[in-house]
N, C-alpha and C positions, 0 to 999 in steps of 0.2 A: 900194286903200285899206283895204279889210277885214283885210289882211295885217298891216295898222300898226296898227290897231285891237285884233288879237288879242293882239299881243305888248305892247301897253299894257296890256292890262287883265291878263294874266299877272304885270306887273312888280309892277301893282297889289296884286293877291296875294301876291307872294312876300315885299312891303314890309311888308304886312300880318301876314305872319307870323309873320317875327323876332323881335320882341319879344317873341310868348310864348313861344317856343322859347327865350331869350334868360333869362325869367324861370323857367321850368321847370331849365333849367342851372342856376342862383345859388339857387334854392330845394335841389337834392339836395345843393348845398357843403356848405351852412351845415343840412341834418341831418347828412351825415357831421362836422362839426364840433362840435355836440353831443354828437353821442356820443362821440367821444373826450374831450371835456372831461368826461363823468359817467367814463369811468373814471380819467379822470386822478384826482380829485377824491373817488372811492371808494377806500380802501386795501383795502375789505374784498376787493374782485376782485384784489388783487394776491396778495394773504396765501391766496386761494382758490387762484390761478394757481401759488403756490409751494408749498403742500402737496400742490397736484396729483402734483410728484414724490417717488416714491416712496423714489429716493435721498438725498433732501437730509431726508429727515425724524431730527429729532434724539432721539436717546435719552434716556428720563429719568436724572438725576444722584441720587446718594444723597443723601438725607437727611441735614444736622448732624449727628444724634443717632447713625446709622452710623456716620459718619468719625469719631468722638468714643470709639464703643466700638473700634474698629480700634486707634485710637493708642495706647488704655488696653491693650489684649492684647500691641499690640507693645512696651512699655515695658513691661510685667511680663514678658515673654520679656528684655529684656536685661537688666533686674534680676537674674534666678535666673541667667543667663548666668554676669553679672558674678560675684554671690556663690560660683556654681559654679565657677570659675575662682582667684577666691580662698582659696576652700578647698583647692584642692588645692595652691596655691603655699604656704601655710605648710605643710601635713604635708609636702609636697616639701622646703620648706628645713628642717625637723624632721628629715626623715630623711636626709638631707645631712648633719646637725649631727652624727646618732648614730653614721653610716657614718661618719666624721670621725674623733670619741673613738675607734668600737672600733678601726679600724684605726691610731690613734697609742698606744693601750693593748697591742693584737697589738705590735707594731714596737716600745714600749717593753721589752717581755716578752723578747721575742725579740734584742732588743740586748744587754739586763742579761745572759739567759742565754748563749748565744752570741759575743757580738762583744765587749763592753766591763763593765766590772764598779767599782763605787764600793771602796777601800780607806782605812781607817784606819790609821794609825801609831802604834804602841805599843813603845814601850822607847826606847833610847838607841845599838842596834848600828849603825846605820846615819849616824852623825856624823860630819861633820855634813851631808853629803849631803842626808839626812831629818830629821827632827826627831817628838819624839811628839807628835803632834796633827796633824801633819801629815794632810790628804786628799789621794787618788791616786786618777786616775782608768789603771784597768789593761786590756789589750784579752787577749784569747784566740782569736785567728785564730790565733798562732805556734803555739799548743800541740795546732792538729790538724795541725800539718806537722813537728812536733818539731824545729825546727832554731832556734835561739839564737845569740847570737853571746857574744863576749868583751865584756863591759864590758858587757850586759843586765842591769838589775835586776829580778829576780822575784822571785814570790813564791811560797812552795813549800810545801808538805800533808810535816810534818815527824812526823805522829803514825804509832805502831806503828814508829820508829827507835829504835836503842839508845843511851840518853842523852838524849832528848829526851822529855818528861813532860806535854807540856801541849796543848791543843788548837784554839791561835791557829795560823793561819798563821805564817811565817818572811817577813822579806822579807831577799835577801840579792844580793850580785850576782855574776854567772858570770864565775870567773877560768880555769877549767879544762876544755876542749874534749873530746868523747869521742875516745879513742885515743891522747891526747897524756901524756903523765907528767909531774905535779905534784911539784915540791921546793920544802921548806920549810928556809933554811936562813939565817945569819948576818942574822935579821932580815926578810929579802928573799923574795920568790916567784919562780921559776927555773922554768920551761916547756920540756920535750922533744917536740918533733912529732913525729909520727908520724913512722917510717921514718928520724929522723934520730938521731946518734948524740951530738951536745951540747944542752947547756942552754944558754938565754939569760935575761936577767935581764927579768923581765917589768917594763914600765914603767907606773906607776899615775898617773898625775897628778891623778885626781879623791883621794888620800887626803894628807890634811895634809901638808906637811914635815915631816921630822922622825919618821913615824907606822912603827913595827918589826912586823912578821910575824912573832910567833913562836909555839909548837907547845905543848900544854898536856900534860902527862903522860898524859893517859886516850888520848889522841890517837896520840902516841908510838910506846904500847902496842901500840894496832893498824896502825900503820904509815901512816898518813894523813903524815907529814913528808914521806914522798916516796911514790907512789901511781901507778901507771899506771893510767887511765880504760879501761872497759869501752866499747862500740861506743852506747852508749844513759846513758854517763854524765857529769856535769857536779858539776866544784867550783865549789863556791860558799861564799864568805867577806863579812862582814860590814865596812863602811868602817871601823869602828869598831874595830881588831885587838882594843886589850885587855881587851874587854869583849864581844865580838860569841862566840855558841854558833853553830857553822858546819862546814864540812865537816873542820877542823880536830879534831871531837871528836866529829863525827856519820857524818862517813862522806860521799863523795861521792853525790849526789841522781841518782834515777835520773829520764828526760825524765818519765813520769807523774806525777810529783810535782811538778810545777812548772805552776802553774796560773793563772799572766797575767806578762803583763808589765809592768812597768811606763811608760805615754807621758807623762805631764800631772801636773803637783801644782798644785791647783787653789786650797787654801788654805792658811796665810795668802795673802790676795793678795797684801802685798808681798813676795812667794819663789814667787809664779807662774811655771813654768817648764816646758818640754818633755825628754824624756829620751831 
């Protein structure tokens, strides 16, 4: 019976103790519970917890009154930019403008002297082909190659010639080829080529109907009515027979003396025409 005895008053005990063991449990909750709510409830331990690292810490930002002079330096830098950029485009189109002029002034120079030349028409030998007043525009390419053809009208440097007095140009046109023999005869111009042994009757159709070739005494004289051309000579007669001063009384013109040709009659314009 003491055996039953023992283990009752054991039970007794252990009945007994539960509870406070029971109550000691439920009391450590509810302080862990507390203290989570005080850090819940403090930000200041959080903002502690995050500055703790040393990576997340943020650098100070500039001041307004920085970023404000910043703007100002970078805006005066594109300004002198800008205006430096625009200065150099006007003296650049400035000197564009002048490289321009000079070389249409070179190239004007060099045309007039060289390549093409402005003439005037003065007198009546050349009717009515030309007229006085007439402007002609003449080129000088032909006369550093000396070669002319039949039916070219030029113009020819007649001073220091015997019978010729005055110190205009001549404008007249080339009837007579070098080497070939010019006859003047029954009105008519009569052409011997080289090498051949007849004459043929040279055919004019730029001179009037009706218009006679004939041979003037002083002319005559020197034998100009019929005439065999040197290797560097050229007859030259005026449209205008009975009034035209020409190889008829001057003598055949040698290539150096003939100094354009005639391309272009520029005015009047209504008698604009090519040659």
């Amino acid at each position: 019976m003491k055996k039953v005895e023992d283990n009752q008053e054991a039970k007794n005990q252990v009945e007994e103790t539960l509870p406070a063991v029971a109550d000691e449990v439920k009391t450590a909750e509810l302080t862990e519970l507390s203290a989570d709510e005080e850090v819940a409830s403090d930000p200041e331990s959080k903002e502690l917890s995050v500055e703790a690292e040393p990576s997340e810490i943020a650098e100070p930002s500039a001041s307004e009154s920085d970023k404000e002079d910043v703007k100002e330096e970078v805006d005066e830098a594109e300004t002198k930019r800008k205006k430096s950029v625009k200065k150099k485009t006007v003296a650049s189109e400035v000197m564009d403008w002048l490289r321009t002029i000079c070389i249409g002034v070179i190239a004007g120079v060099l045309l007039v002297v060289f390549v093409i030349q402005r003439d005037n028409v003065y007198g009546d030998s050349m009717n009515p082909t030309l007229e006085s007043g007439d402007v002609l525009f003449t080129q000088k390419i032909s006369t550093y190659f000396k070669k002319y053809d039949r039916g070219d009208i030029v113009v020819l440097n007649g001073q220091g010639m015997e019978g010729y007095s005055k110190s205009e140009y001549l404008i007249k046109r080339v009837v007579g080829l070098p080497g070939e023999t010019v006859k003047i005869a029954d009105g008519n111009v009569y052409i011997k080529p080289m090498g051949h042994g007849d004459y043929y009757l040279l055919q004019e159709n730029y001179l009037p109907e009706g218009v006679k070739t004939t041979m003037m005494d002083y002319g005559t004289a020197h034998g100009y009515n019929e005439i065999k051309l040197g290797d560097n000579e050229y007859f030259c007669l005026g449209d205008n027979r009975p009034v035209s001063n020409d190889s008829r009384n001057l003598g055949p013109f040698t290539a150096d003396r003939i100094v354009a040709v005639a391309v272009f009659r520029a005015f009047p314009f209504n008698k604009i025409r090519t040659f």
